[in-house]
Rosetta silent file (secondary structure, phi, psi, omega in degrees, C-alpha in Angstrom):
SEQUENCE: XXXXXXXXXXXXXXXXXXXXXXXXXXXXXXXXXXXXXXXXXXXXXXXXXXXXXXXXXXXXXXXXXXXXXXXXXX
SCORE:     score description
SCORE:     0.000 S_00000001
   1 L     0.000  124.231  176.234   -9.359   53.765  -50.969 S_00000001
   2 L   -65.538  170.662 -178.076   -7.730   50.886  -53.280 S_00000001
   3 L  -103.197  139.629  171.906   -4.509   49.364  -51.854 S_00000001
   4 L   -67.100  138.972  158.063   -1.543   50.127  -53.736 S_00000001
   5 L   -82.391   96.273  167.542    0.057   47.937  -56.182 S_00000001
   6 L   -68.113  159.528  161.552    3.711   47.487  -55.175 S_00000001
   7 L  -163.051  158.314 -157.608    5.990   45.385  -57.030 S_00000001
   8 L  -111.901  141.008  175.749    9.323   44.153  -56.405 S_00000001
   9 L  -121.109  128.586 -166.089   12.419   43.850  -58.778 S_00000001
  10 L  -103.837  163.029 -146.933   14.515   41.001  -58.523 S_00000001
  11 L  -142.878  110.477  174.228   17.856   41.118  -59.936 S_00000001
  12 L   -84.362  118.170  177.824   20.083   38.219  -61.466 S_00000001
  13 L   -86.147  111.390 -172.257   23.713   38.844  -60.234 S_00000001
  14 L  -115.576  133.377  179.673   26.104   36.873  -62.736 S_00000001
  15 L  -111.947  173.419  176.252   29.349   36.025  -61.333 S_00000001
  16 L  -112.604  100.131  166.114   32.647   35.574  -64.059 S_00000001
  17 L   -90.197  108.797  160.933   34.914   32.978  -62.608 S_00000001
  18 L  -117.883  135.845  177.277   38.752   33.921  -63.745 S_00000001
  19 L   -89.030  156.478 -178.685   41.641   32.118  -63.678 S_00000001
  20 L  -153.948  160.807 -174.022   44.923   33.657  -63.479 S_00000001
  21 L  -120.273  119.295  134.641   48.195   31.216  -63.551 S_00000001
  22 L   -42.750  110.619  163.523   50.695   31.466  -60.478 S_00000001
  23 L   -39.730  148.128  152.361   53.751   32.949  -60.916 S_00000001
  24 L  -120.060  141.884  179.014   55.833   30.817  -59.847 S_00000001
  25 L   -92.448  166.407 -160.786   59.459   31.985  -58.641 S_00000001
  26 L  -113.396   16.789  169.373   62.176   31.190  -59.995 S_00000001
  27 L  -101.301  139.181 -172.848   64.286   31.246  -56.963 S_00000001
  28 L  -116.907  126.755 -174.858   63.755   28.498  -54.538 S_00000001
  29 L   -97.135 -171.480  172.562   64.935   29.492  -50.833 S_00000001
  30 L  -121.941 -175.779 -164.300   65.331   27.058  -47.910 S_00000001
  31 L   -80.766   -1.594 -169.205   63.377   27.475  -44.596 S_00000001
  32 L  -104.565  -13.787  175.476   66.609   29.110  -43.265 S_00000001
  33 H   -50.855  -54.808  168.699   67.054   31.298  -46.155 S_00000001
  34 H   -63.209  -88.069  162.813   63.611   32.604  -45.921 S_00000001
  35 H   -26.863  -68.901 -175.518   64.454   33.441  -41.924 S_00000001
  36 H   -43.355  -52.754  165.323   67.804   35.261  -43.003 S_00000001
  37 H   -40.079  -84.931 -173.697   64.997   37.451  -45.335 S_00000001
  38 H   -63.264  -13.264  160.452   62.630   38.499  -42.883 S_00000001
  39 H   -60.400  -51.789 -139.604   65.498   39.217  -40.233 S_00000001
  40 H   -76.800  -59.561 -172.499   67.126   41.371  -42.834 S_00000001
  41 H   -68.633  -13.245  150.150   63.507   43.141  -43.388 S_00000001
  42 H   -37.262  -65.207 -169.148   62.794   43.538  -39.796 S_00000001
  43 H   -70.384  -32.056  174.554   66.032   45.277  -39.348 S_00000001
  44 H   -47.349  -52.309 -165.554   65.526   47.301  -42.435 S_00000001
  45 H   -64.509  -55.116 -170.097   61.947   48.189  -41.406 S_00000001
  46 H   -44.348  -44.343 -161.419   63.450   48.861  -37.385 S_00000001
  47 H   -76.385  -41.560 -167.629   66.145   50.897  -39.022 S_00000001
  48 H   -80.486  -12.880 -165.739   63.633   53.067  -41.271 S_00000001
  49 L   122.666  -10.613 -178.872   61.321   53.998  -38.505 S_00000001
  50 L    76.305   95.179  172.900   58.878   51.316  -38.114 S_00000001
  51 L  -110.615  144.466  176.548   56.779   52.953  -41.584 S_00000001
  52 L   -84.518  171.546 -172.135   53.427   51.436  -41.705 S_00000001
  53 L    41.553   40.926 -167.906   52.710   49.518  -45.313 S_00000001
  54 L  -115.721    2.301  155.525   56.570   49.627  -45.968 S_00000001
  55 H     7.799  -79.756 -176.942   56.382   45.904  -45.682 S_00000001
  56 H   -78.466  -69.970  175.847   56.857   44.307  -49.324 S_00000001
  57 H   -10.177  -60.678 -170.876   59.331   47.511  -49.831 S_00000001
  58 H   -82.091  -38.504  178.796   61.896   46.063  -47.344 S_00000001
  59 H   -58.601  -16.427 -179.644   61.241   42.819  -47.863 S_00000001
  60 H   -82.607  -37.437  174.350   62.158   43.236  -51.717 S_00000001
  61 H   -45.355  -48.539 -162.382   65.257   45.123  -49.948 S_00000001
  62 H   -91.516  -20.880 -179.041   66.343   42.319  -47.957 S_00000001
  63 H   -49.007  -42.215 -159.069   65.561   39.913  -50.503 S_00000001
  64 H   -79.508  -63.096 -177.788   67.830   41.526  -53.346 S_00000001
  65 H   -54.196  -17.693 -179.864   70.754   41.890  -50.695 S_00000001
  66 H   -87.803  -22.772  178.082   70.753   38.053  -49.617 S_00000001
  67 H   -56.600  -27.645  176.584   70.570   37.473  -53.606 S_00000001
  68 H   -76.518  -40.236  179.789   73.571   39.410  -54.014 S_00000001
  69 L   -88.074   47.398  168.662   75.515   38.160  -51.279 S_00000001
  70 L  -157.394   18.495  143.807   74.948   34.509  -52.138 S_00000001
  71 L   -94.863  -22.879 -170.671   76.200   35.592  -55.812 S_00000001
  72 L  -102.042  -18.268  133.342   79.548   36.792  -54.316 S_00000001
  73 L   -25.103  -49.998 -169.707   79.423   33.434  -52.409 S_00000001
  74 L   -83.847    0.000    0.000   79.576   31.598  -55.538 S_00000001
């Protein structure tokens, strides 16, 4: 009995390096500002139920309310 001829296939994998540009925002907080946020989205989240993934949701919540009330500051 002959031996079988196997044969193996190799593969080239090509990777595509892309850049993307950083947003950058166009609000700049301070470190206590940025505390005042994440309290506010804590309590939001505590207040909602504890929802898993509801995360960025509150945090856009608490953001937009210290933005308002530090428009009605000014």
């Amino acid at each position: 009995m002959a031996p079988s001829a196997t044969t193996k296939k190799t593969t080239t994998a090509t990777t595509k390096k892309t850049t993307t540009k950083k947003k950058t925002c166009e609000c700049k907080y301070s470190a206590s500002d940025i505390q005042k946020i994440k309290e506010q989205a804590y309590y939001l989240w505590v207040n909602s139920g504890m929802p898993e993934n509801a995360d960025m949701d509150n945090w856009l919540k608490a953001e937009a309310e210290f933005k308002k009330s530090c428009k009605t500051k000014n």
